[in-house]
C-alpha positions as CSV (number, residue, x, y, z in Angstrom):
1,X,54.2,-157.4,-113.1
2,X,53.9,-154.8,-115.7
3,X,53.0,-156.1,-119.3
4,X,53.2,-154.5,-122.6
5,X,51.5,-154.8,-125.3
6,X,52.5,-153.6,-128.5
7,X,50.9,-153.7,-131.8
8,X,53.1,-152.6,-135.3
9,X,51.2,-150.6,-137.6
10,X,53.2,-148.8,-140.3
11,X,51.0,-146.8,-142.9
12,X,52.8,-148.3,-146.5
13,X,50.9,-151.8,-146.5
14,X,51.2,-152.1,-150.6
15,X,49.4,-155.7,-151.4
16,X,46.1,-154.9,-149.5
17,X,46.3,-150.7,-149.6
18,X,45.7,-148.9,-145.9
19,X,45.6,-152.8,-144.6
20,X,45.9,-152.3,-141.2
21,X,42.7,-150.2,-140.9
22,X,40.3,-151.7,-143.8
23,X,37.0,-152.1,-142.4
24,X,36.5,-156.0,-141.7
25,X,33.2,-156.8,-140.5
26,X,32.4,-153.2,-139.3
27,X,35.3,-151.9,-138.2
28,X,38.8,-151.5,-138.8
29,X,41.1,-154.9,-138.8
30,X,43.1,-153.5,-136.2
31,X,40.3,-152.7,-133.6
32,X,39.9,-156.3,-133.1
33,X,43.5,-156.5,-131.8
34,X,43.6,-153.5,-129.7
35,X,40.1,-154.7,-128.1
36,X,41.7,-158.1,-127.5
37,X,44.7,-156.9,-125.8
38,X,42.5,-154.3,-123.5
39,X,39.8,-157.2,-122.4
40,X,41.8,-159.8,-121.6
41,X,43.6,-157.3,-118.6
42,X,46.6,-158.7,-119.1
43,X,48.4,-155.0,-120.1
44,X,48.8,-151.8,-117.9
45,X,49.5,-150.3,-121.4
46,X,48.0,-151.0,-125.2
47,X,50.0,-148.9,-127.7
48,X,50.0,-148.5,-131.5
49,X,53.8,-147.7,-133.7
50,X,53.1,-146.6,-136.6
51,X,54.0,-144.2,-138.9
52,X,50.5,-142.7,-139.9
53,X,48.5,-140.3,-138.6
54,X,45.1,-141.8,-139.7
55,X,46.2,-145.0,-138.2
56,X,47.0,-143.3,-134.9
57,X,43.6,-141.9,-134.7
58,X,42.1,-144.9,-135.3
59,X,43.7,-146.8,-132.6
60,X,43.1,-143.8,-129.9
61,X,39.0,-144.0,-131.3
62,X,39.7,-147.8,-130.1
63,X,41.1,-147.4,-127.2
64,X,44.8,-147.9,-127.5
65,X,47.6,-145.2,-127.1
66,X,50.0,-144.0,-129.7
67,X,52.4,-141.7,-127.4
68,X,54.6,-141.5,-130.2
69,X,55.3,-141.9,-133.9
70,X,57.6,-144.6,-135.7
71,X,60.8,-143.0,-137.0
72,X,61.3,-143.3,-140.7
73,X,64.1,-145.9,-139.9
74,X,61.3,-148.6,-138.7
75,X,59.0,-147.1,-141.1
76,X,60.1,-149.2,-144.7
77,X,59.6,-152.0,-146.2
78,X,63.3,-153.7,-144.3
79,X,62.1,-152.7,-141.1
80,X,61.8,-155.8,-138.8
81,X,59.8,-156.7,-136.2
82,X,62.3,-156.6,-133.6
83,X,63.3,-153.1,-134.9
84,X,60.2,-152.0,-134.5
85,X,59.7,-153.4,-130.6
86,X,63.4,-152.2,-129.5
87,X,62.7,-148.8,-130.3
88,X,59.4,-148.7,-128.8
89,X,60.7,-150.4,-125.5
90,X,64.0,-147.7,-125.8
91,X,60.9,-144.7,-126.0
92,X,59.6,-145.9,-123.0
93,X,62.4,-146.3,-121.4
94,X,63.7,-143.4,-121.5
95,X,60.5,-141.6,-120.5
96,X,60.9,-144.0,-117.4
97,X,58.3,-146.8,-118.6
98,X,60.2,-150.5,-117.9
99,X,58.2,-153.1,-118.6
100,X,58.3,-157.1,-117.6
101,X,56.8,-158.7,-120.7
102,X,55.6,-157.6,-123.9
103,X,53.2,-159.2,-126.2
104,X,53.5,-158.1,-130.4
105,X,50.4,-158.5,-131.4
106,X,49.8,-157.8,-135.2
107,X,47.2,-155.7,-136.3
108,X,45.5,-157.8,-138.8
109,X,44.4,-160.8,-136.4
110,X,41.0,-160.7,-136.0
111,X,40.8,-163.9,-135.3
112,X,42.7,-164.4,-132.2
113,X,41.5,-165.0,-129.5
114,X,41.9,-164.0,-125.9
115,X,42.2,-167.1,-124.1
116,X,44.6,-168.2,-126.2
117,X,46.3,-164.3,-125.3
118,X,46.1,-165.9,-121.8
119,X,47.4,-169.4,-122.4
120,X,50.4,-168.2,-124.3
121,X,51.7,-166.0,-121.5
122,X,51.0,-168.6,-118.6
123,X,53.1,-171.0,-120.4
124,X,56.2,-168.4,-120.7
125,X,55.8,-167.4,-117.4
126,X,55.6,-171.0,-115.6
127,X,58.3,-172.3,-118.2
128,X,60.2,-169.5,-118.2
129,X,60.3,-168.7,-121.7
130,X,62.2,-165.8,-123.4
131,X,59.1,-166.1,-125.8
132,X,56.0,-167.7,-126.9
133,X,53.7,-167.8,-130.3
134,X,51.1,-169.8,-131.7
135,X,51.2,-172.0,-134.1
136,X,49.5,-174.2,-136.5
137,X,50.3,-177.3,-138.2
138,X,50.9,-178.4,-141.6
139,X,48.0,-180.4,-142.7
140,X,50.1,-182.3,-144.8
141,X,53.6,-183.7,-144.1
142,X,56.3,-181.4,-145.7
143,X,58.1,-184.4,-145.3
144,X,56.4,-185.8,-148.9
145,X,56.5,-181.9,-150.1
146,X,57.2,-181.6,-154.0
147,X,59.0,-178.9,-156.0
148,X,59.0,-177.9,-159.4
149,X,61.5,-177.7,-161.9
150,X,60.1,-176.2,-164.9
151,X,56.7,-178.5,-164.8
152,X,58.8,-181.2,-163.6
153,X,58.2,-182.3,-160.4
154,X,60.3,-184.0,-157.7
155,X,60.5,-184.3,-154.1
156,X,62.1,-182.6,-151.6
157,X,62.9,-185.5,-149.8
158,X,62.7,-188.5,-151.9
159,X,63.8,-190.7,-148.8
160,X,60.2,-190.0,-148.1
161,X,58.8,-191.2,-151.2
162,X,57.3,-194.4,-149.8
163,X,56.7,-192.9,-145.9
164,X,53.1,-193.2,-145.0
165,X,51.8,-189.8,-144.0
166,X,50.6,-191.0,-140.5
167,X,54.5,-192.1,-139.5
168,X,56.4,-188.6,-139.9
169,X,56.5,-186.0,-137.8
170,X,54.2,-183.2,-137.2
171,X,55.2,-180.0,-138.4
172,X,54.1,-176.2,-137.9
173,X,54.5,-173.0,-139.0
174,X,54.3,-169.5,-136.9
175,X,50.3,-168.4,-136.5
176,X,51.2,-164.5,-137.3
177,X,49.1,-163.2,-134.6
178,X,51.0,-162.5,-131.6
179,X,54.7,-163.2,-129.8
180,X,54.8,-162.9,-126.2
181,X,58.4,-161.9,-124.6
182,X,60.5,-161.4,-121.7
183,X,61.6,-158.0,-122.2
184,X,64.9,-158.4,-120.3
185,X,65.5,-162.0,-122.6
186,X,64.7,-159.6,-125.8
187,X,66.5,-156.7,-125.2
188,X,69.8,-158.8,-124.5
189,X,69.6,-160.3,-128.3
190,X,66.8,-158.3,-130.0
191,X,65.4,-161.8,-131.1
192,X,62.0,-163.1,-130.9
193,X,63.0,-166.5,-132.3
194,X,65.3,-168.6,-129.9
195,X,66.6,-171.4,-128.4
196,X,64.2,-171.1,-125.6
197,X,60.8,-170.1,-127.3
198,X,57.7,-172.1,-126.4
199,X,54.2,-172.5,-128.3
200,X,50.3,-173.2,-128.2
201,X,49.0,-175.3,-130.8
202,X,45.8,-173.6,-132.6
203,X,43.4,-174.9,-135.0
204,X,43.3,-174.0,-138.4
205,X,39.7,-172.2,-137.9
206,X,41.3,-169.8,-135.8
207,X,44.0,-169.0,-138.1
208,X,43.6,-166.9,-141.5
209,X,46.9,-165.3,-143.3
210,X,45.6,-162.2,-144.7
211,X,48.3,-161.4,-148.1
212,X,45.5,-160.5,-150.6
213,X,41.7,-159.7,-151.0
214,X,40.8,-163.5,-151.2
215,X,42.8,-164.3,-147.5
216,X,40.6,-161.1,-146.6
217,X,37.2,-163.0,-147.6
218,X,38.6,-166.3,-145.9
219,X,38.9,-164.2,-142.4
220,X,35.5,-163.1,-142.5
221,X,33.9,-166.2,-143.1
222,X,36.2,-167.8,-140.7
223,X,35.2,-165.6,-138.4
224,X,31.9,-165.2,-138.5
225,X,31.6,-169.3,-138.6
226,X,33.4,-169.1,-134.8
227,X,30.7,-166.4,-133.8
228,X,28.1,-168.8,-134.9
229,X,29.6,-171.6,-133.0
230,X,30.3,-169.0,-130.0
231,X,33.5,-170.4,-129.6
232,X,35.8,-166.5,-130.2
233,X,36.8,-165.5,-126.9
234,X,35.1,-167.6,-123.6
């Protein structure tokens, strides 16, 4: 079974300037993707796309190949994920590399962790997922979520307005550090959302947005809190 995994670079990162290889912790963010992806041998290949140069050198110093660059047309700020992973998959393919699965994995995740790598694709693979991604939940209901109107505020759904938080539903939102994917499932709709997606519930230690300098801070101390408890990878 031959398993790809893929991680998007591009060079113009504008809130956080040459994001994807800032040094975080010691080494560039991205090195603790690409070192993820090669030790948990899940992949017979561990490539960068990007756009950059710099960045390609980076990830070779790391371990990871970058047998070609992205075209300018996946290399803006409109470019989508799934752009980016259909013409990376095409670029192979057409050099004769066909792959099974395929795992995005983002370059600024430092937190993620390899068993959870490994859980993820077990569960597409015995379910028979198209994908899977890990997610995190709300540690509120959205269900008694508020909006503003000027500095007036109402809810978004005042039939909630007297719901007890403990009797509505859970609810979740996407981890941003990896989508596994059944290459065949993808290439058909060029989706990585779907009908038929599964996921793996992590904890909110284990998960860090990184948008500005202070999510930046946040990761770091988040990390280096799991390394303490020597919970990151076994």
């Amino acid at each position: 079974m031959k398993n790809i995994a893929i991680i998007p670079a591009r060079g113009g990162s504008k809130r956080i300037p040459r994001k994807n290889i800032k040094d975080f912790l010691g080494k560039p963010i991205i090195a603790y993707s690409i070192e993820a992806a090669l030790h948990s041998g899940l992949f017979e290949e561990v490539m960068v796309s990007t756009d950059d140069e710099e960045i390609a050198a980076v990830a070779k110093k790391y371990g990871a190949s970058v047998p070609f660059l992205r075209s300018s047309a996946t290399s803006d700020d409109f470019a989508t994920t799934a752009a980016v992973l259909t013409e990376v998959l095409k670029d192979y393919a057409a050099a004769g590399g066909n792959f099974v699965y395929g795992c995005c994995l983002y370059p600024t995740a430092p937190l993620v962790k390899i068993p959870s790598i490994k859980e993820a694709f077990e569960l597409m693979t015995s379910q028979q997922y198209n994908t899977v991604l890990p997610v995190l939940r709300y540690s509120y209901p959205i269900w008694r979520s508020l909006k503003m109107e000027g500095d007036k505020v109402l809810m978004n759904w005042p039939e909630h307005r007297l719901s007890r938080s403990q009797d509505l539903p859970a609810s979740f939102h996407d981890a941003g550090q990896f989508y596994w994917f059944n290459v065949k499932a993808f290439m058909e709709k060029q989706e990585l959302f779907t009908n038929n997606t599964g996921a793996i519930e992590l904890s909110e230690l284990e998960v860090q947005d990184i948008d500005n300098l202070s999510d930046w801070k946040l990761a770091e101390l988040k990390y280096n809190l799991i390394a303490t408890e020597g919970i990151k990878d076994e």
